[in-house]
VEXBA-868889 format. One line per field, with one value per residue (C-alpha): x, y, z. Coordinates in pm, 1 decimal, decimal comma. Example, Ala and Ser with C-alpha at 12.3 -4.5 7.8 and 13.67 -1.06 7.14 Angstrom:
<atoms>
px	c(1230,0;1367,0)
py	c(-450,0;-106,0)
pz	c(780,0;714,0)
</atoms>
This chain:
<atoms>
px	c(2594,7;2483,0;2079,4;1919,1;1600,5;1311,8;1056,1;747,3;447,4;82,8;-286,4;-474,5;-755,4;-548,3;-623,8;-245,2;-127,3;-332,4;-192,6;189,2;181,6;199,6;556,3;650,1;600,2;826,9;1088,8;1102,6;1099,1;1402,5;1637,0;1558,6;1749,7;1883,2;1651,8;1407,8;1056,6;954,0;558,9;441,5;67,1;-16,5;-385,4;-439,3;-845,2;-845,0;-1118,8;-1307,3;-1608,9;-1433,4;-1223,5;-1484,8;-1679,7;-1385,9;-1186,3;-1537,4;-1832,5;-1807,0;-1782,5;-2065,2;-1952,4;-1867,0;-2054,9;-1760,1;-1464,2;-1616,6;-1594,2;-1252,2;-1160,4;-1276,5;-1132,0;-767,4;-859,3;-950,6;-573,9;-435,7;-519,2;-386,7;-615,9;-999,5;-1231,5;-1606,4;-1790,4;-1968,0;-1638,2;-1647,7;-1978,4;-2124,9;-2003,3;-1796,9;-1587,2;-1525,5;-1160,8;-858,1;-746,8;-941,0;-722,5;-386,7;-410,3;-524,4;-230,4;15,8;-106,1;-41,7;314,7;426,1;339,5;499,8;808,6;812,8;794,2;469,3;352,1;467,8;638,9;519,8;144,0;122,6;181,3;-92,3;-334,3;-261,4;-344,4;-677,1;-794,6;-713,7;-891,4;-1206,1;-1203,7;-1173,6;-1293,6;-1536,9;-1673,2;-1674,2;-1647,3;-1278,3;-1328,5;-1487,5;-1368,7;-1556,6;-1497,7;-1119,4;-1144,9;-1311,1;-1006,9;-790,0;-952,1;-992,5;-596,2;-585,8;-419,2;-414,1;-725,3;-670,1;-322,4;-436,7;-724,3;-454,2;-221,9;-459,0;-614,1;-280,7;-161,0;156,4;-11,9;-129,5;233,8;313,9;69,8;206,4;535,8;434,0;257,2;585,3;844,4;576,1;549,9;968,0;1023,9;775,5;570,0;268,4;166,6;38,2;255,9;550,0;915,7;1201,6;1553,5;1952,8;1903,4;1577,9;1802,4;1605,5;1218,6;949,9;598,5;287,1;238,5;591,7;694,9;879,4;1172,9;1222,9;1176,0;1436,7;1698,1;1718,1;1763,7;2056,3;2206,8;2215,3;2361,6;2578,9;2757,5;3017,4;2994,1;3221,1;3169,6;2912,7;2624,4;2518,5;2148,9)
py	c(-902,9;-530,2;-502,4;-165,6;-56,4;64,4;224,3;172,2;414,9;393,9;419,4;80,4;249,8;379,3;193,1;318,2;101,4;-168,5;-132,2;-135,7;-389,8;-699,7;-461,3;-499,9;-888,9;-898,5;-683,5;-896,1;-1284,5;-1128,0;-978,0;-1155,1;-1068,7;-796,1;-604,2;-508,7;-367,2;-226,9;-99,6;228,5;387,6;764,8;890,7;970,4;882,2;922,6;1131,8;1000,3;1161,2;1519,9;1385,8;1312,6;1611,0;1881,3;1656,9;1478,3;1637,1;1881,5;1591,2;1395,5;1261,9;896,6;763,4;945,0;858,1;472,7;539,6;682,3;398,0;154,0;340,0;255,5;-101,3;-142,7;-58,4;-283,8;-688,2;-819,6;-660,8;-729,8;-446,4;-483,7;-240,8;-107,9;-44,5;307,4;274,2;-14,1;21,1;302,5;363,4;632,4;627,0;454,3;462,9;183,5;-77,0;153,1;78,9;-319,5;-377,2;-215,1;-449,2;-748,5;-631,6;-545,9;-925,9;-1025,9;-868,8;-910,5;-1350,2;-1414,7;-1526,1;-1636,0;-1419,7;-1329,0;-1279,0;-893,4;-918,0;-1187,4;-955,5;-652,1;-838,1;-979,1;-652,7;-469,0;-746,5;-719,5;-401,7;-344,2;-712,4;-762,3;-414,2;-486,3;-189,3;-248,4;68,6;-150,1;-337,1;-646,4;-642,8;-690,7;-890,1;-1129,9;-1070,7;-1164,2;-1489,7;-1577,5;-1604,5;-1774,6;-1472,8;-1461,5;-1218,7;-1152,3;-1059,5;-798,4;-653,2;-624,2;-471,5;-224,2;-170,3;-138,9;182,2;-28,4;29,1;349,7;449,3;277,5;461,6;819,3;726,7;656,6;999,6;1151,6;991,9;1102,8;1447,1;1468,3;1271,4;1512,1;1233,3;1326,3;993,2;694,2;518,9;646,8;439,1;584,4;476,8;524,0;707,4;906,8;1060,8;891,4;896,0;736,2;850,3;756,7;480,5;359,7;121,6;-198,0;-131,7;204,5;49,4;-231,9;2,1;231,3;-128,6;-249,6;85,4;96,5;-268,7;-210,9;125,6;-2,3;235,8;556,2;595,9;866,3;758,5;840,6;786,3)
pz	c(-57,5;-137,9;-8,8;-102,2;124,4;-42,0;148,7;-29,7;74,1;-57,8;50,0;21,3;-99,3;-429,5;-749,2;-900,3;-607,9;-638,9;-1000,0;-922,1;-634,7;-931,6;-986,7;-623,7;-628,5;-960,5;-823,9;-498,8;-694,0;-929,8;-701,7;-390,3;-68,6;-253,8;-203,0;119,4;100,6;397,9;358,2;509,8;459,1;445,5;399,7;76,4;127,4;510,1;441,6;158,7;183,5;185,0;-69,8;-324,1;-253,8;-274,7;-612,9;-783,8;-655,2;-921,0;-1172,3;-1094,5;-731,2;-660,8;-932,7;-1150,4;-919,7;-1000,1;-1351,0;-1374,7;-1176,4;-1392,0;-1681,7;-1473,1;-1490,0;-1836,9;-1940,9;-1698,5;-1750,6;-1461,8;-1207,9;-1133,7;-1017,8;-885,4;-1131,8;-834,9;-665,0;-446,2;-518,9;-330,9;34,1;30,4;272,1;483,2;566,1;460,4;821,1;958,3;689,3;737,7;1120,1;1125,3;817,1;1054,2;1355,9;1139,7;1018,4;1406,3;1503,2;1164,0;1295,8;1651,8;1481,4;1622,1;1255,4;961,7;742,7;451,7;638,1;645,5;225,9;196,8;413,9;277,3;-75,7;120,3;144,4;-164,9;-286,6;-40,2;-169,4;-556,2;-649,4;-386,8;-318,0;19,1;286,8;384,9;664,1;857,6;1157,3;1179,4;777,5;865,5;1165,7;879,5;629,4;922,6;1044,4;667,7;647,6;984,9;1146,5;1525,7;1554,1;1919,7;1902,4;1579,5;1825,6;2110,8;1881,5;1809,6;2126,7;2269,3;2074,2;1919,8;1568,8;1614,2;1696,3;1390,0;1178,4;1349,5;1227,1;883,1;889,8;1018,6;752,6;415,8;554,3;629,8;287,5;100,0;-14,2;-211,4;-428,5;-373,0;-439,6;-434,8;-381,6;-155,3;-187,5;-193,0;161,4;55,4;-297,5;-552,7;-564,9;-784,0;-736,3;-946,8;-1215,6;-1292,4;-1508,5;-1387,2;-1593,1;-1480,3;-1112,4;-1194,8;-1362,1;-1090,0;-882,7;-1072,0;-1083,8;-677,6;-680,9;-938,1;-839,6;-556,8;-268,6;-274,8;-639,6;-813,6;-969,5;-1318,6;-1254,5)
</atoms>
């Protein structure tokens, strides 16, 4: 059975990707073991106070980005956002999140826990963040996440400690800057030729999907 790899790279801090993850989840429950997500992070906000102050501080600051953020949610139903989000407890750098979510997916894949743990944390803190307004930057803030899903927190804080998922968050760094990526979030498949960046539908998402499974190997593809 055909399985196409799609590399799937976002910032957790982006509301377009808190968006599109409900697309992820469908994609994954229709085709199954057809397909393989693999999640990488690149820093769109790793510096989210120069950020702000170089793309909103000419617009009225945070208290804008909050707005315009809120002005993403009203269009989309299925997600919740705190209306003091960015606001209350901002945070400072995406980083912090990028480098505890890539802790919990080396242990998921070395089969130290469950699988299926790193998706339920990395929903935890989206979560934290946009419905909660909680400061997700922070590292007894996801410590808490953590020990709220029953993850091992001592084998996260070793994992850390270590260097394993700093090396992990290096190569994520390396593959967006080789693949060109730009968006958050963006999808990467058929062997880095096809590309979706930004707020794309499902269907698009799916078509390109069925074309890959579809189109027996050796053949051209009409996409």
């Amino acid at each position: 059975m055909s399985c196409i790899q799609i590399d799937h790279f976002s910032d957790v801090l982006c509301v377009w990707a808190y968006v599109a993850q409900v697309r992820i989840e469908e994609l994954q429950s229709e085709f199954g073991d057809k397909v393989d997500v693999d999640f990488h992070f690149f820093p769109v906000f790793g510096d989210v106070p120069g950020k702000l102050a170089k793309s909103w501080g000419h617009r009225g600051g945070v208290q804008a980005y909050n707005a315009h953020v809120l002005s993403v949610g009203e269009t989309f139903e299925h997600i919740k956002l705190n209306p003091e989000v960015w606001v209350k407890n901002t945070p400072q750098s995406s980083l912090p999140p990028h480098l505890f979510l890539s802790a919990v997916k080396n242990i998921e894949q070395q089969g130290d826990i469950q699988k299926g743990s790193f998706a339920r944390y990395m929903q935890a803190i989206r979560e934290a963040f946009f419905v909660a307004a909680r400061d997700i930057s922070s590292r007894d803030e996801l410590l808490a996440i953590a020990e709220s899903l029953a993850l091992p927190v001592s084998a996260i804080r070793a994992n850390v400690d270590q260097g394993a998922a700093h090396a992990s968050i290096c190569a994520n760094l390396y593959q967006s800057v080789e693949l060109g990526i730009k968006f958050s979030p963006t999808l990467i498949f058929n062997e880095g030729r096809q590309k979706l960046s930004g707020n794309v539908g499902y269907r698009i998402i799916e078509a390109n999907i069925r074309e890959l499974l579809e189109n027996p190997p050796g053949q051209h593809s009409w996409c």
